[in-house]
C-alpha positions as CSV (number, residue, x, y, z in Angstrom):
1,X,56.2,-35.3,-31.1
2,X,52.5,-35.9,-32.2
3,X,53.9,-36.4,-35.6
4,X,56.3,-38.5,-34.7
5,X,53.8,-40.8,-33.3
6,X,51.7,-40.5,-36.2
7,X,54.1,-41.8,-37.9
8,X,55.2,-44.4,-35.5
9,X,51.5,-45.5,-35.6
10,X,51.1,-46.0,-39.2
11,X,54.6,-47.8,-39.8
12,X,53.2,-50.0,-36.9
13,X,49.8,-50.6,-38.7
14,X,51.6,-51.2,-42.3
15,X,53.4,-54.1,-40.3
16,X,51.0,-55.7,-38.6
17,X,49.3,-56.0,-42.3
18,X,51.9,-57.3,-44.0
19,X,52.6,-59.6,-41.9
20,X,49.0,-60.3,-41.8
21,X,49.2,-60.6,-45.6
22,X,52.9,-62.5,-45.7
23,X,50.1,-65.3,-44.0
24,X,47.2,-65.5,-46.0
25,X,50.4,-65.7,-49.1
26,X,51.8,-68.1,-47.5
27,X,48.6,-70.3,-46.8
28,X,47.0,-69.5,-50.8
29,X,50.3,-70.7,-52.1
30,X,50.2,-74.2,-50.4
31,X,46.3,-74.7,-51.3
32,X,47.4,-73.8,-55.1
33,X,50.1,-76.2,-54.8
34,X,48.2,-78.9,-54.0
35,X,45.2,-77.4,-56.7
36,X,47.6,-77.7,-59.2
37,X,48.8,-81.3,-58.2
38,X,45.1,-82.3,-58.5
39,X,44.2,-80.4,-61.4
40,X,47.6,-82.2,-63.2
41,X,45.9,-85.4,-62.2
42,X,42.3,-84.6,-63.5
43,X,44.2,-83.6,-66.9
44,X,45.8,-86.3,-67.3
45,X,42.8,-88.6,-66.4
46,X,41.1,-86.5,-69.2
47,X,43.5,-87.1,-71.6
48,X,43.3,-90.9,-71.0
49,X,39.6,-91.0,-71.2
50,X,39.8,-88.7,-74.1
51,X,42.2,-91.4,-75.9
52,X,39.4,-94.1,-75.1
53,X,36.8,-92.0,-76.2
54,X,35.3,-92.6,-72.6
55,X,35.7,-88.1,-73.1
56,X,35.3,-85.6,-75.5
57,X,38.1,-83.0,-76.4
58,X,36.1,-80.7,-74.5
59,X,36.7,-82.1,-71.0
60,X,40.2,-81.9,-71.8
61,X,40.2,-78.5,-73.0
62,X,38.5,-77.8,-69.9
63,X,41.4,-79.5,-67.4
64,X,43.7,-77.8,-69.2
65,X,42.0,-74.4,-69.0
66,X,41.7,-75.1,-65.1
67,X,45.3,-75.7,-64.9
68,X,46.7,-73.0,-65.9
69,X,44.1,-70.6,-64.4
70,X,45.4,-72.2,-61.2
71,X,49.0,-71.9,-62.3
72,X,48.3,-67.8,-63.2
73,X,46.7,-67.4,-59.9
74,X,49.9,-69.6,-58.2
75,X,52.7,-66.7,-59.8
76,X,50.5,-64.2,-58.6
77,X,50.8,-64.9,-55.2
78,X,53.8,-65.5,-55.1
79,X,54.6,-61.9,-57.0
80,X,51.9,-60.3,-54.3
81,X,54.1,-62.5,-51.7
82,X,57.2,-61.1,-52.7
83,X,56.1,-57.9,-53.0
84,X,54.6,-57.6,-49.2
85,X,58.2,-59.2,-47.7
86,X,60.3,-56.6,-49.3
87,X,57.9,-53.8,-48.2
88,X,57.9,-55.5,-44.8
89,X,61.4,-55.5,-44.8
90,X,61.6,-51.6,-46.3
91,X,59.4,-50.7,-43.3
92,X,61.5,-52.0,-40.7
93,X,64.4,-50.8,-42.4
94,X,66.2,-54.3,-42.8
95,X,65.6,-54.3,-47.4
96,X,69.2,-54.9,-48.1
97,X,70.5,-56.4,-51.7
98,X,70.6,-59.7,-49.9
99,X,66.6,-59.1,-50.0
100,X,66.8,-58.4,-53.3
101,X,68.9,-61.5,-54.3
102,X,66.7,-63.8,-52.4
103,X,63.0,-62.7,-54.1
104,X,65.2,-63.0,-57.2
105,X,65.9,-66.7,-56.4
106,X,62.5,-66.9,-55.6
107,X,61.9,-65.8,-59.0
108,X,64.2,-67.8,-60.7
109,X,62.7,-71.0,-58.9
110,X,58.8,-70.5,-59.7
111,X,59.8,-70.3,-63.4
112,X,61.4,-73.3,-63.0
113,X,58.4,-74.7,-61.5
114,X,55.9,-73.3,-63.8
115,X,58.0,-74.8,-66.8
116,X,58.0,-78.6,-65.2
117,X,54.7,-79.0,-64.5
């Protein structure tokens, strides 16, 4: 019995942190959205001043660096992300294939998105 609770205990902990975790992925993937948006905009503005010579190929060089930092750190969450929901759902005992096909949609999606912008 008091290893069965033990156990019951530290599936209930691994829960409560991934869920814990689902949030804070959930949260750093909206603020990188909207990082990258901005960053997009600064490069472009770069580019433009660049072509004026109002900047130097270095401020560009640096928006673009930026950028894709941002972008790096935006698949990385959302691998970390998909990573903690199919643990969560392993330790619950709902991970079907359905699971499975979904963080591969997932997938599927964020390349799209890292390709258009």
């Amino acid at each position: 019995q008091a290893a069965f609770d033990n156990q019951l205990n530290l599936v209930s902990q691994d829960v409560r942190q991934r869920l814990r975790s689902l949030t804070g992925h959930v949260r750093r993937i909206e603020a990188l959205k909207q990082a990258i948006a901005s960053s997009q905009l600064f490069l472009d503005a770069a580019e433009r001043g660049e072509q004026l010579g109002l900047r130097d190929l270095v401020d560009v060089l640096d928006a673009r660096a930026s950028l894709y930092d941002q972008r790096i750190q935006y698949v990385d969450t959302i691998g970390q992300y998909a990573l903690d929901s199919l643990a969560l759902q392993s330790a619950v005992g709902g991970l079907n294939s359905e699971d499975l096909g979904d963080v591969m949609e997932l997938l599927i999606s964020l390349t799209d998105f890292t390709s258009a912008t």
